[in-house]
C-alpha positions in Angstrom: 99.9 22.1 145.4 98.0 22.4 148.9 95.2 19.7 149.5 92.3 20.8 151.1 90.4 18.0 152.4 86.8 17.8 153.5 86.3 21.2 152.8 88.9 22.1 155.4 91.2 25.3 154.6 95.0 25.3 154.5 96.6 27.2 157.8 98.3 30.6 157.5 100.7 29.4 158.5 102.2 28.0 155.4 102.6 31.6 154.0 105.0 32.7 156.0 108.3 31.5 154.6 107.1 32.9 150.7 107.0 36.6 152.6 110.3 38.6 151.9 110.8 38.9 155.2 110.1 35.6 156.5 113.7 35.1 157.5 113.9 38.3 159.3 110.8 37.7 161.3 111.6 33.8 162.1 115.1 35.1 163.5 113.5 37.9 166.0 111.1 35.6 167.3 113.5 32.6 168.0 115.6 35.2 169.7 112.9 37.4 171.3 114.6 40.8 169.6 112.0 43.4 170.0 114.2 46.6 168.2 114.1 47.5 165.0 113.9 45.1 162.6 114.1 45.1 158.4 114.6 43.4 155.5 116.6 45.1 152.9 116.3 43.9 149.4 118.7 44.9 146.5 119.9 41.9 145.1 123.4 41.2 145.1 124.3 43.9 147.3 121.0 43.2 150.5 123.7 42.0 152.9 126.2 45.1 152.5 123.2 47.5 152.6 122.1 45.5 155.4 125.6 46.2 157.7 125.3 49.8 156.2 121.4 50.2 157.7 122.3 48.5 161.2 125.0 51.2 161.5 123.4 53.9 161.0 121.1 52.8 163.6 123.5 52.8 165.8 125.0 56.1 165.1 121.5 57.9 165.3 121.0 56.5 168.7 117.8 53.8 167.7 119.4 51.0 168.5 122.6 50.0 171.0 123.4 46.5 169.3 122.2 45.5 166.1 122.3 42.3 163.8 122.8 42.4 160.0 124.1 40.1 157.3 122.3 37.6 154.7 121.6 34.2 153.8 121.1 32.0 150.2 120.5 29.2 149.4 121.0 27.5 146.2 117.7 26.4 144.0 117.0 25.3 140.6 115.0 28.2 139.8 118.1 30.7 140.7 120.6 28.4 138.7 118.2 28.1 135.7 117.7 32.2 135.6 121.3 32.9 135.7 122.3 30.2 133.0 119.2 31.8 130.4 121.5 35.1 130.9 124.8 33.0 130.0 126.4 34.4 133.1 127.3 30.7 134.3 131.2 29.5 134.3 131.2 25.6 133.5 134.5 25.5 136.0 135.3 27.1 139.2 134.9 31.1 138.2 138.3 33.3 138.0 137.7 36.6 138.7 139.7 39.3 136.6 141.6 36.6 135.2 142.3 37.1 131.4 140.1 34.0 130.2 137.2 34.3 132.7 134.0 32.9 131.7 131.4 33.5 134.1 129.9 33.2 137.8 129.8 30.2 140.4 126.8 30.3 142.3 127.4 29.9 146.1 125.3 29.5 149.4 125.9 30.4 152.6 125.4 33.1 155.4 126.8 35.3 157.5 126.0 37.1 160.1 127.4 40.5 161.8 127.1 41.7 165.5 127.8 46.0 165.5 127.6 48.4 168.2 128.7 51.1 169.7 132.6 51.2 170.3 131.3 52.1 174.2 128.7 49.6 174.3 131.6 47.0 173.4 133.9 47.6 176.0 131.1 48.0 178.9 130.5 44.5 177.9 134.1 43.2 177.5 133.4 42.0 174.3 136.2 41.2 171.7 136.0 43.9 169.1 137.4 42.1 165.6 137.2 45.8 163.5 135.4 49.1 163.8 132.8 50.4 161.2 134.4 53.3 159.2 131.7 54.2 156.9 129.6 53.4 153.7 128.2 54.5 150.6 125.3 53.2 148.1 124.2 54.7 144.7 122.5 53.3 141.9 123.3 53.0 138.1 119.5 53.5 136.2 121.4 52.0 133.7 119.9 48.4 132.9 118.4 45.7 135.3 120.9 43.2 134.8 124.2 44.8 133.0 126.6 47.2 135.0 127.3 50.7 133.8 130.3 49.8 131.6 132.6 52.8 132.7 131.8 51.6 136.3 129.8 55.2 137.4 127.5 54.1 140.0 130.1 52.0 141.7 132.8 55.0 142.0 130.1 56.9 143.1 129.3 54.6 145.7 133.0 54.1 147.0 133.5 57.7 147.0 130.3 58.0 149.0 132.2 55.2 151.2 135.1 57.3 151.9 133.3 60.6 152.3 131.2 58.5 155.2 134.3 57.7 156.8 136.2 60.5 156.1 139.0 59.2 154.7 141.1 59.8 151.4 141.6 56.7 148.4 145.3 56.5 149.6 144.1 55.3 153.0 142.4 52.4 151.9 145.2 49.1 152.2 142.8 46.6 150.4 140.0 46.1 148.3 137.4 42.8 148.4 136.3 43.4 144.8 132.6 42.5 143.9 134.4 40.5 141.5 132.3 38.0 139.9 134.4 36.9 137.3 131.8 37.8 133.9 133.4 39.6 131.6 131.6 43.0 131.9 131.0 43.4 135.5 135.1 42.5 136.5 135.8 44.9 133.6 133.5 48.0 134.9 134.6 47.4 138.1 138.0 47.8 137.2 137.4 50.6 135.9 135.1 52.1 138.5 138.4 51.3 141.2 140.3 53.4 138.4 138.6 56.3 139.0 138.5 56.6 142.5 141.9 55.5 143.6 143.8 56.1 140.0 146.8 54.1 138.8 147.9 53.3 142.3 148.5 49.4 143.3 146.2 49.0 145.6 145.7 44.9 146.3 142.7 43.7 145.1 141.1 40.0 145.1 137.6 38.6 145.2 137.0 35.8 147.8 133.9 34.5 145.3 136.8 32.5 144.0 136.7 30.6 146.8 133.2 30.6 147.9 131.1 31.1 144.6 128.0 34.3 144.0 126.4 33.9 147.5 124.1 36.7 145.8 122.2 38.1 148.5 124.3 36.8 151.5 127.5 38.2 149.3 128.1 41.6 150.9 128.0 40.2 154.5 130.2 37.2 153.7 132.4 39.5 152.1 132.5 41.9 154.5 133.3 39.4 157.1 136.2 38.1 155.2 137.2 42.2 155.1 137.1 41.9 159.1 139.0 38.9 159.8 141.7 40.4 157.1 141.9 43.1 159.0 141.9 40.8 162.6 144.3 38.6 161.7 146.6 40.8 159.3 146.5 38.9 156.0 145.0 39.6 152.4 142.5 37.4 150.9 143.6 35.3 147.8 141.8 34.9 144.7 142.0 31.5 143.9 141.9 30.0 140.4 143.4 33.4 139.2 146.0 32.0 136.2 146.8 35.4 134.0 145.2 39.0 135.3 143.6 40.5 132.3 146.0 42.9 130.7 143.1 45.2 130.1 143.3 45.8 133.7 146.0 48.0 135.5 145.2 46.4 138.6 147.1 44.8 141.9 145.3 41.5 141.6 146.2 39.3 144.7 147.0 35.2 143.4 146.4 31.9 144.5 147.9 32.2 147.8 147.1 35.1 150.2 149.3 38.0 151.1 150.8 38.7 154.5 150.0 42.6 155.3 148.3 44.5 158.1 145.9 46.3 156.2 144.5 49.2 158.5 141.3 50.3 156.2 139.4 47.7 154.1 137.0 48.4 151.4 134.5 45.7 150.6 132.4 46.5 147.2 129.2 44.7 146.8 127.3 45.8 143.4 123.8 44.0 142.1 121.2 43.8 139.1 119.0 46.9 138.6 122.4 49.1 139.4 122.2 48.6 143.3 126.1 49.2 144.4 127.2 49.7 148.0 130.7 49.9 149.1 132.2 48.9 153.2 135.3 50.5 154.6 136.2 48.7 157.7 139.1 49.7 159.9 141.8 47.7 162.3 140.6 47.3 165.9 143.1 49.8 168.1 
């Protein structure tokens, strides 16, 4: 509640952080960033679409550097929603293992500089991983359940590769969206069947480690793709006790995996059917 007193009126000012974009705006004016400037909203997946946007504005020439990712917070209002849909885990989540129970909610943020490959070097800057491509789609199937044959998220990884112009055998690693409920691991799995078949390509879902971030998820995850691809190791997916035999999958464990992946996928898929996918590829 707001008191107004002695027939004074409340300032302006105090509506600023309820606006969608709040964030967005408070960051551009700390930093004095007069380019283009958005705030992209699609649930679970705002963060990947985000990196996906600020690329594209690159490509096309609007912008020379741009800024993407996403930040959450944890509230009671978030936690109560997602426990009335019986989506919450009452220990650390385990994502495609065979008794998985549910989501950990997360916070947290992160934050990804892009630019042109030029634009780097002219600076001497340290370039971590180049932008391959991406893809987005939606389900239209229900606002908070996945397609359960995974549709919109093979559509939206083959979109991915089709961006980047590569084929499923290039990819060396997945970050799965992963959230460890029952139906969204399992139509995952089988959307990841149908675009790179029964090969063993290694999977794992760092929300093991870090919890449902929700709309700072995608940019998280896709900055755990980079330094994968930086440092030359594969996420683990911790907690993981017994894969789910219902799933013909390369699940990565507990402990990570020493590789040099040279394409990483990072899938990011939300409520209402919002999926994008990443592909990131090893700095030359």
């Amino acid at each position: 509640m707001i008191a107004i007193d002695s027939g004074g009126s409340p300032s302006p000012e105090l509506l600023v952080p309820h606006q969608p974009a709040s964030v967005t705006d408070q960051v551009a004016r700390a930093f004095r960033i007069g380019g283009p400037r958005t705030t992209i909203m699609t649930a679970c997946s705002s963060s990947a679409t985000a990196i996906g946007y600020a690329a594209d504005c690159i490509r096309l020439g609007k912008s020379a550097v741009a800024i993407a990712g996403g930040a959450e917070g944890l509230c009671r209002l978030t936690y109560a929603g997602f426990s009335s849909l019986r989506a919450m885990s009452v220990e650390p989540c385990r994502p495609f293992d065979a008794e998985r129970s549910g989501l950990t909610l997360g916070e947290g943020a992160a934050v990804m500089v892009l630019e042109s490959l030029d634009h780097a070097c002219a600076r001497g800057a340290t370039v971590l991983a180049q932008f391959a491509g991406y893809g987005i789609s939606a389900d239209g199937y229900h606002m908070t359940a996945p397609h359960p044959e995974g549709d919109g998220a093979a559509r939206a990884m083959l979109a991915a590769l089709d961006d980047a112009g590569l084929s499923a055998e290039t990819i060396d690693y997945i970050n799965a969206h992963g959230t460890a409920t029952p139906h969204n691991d399992a139509a995952e799995a089988r959307a990841i069947a149908k675009v790179f078949g029964t090969r063993a390509i290694p999977i794992s879902s760092t929300k093991s480690m870090v919890g449902h971030t929700l709309g700072a998820a995608g940019a998280i995850e896709a900055c755990a793709s980079v330094i994968a691809l930086a440092e030359g190791f594969l996420p683990p997916t911790a907690n993981l006790r017994k894969v789910d035999s219902a799933f013909e999958l390369d699940i990565i464990g507990p402990s990570a995996r020493e590789q040099r992946p040279r394409f990483v996928l990072s899938n990011s898929f939300a409520f209402g059917g919002n999926n994008t996918a990443l592909i990131f590829a090893r700095s030359p």
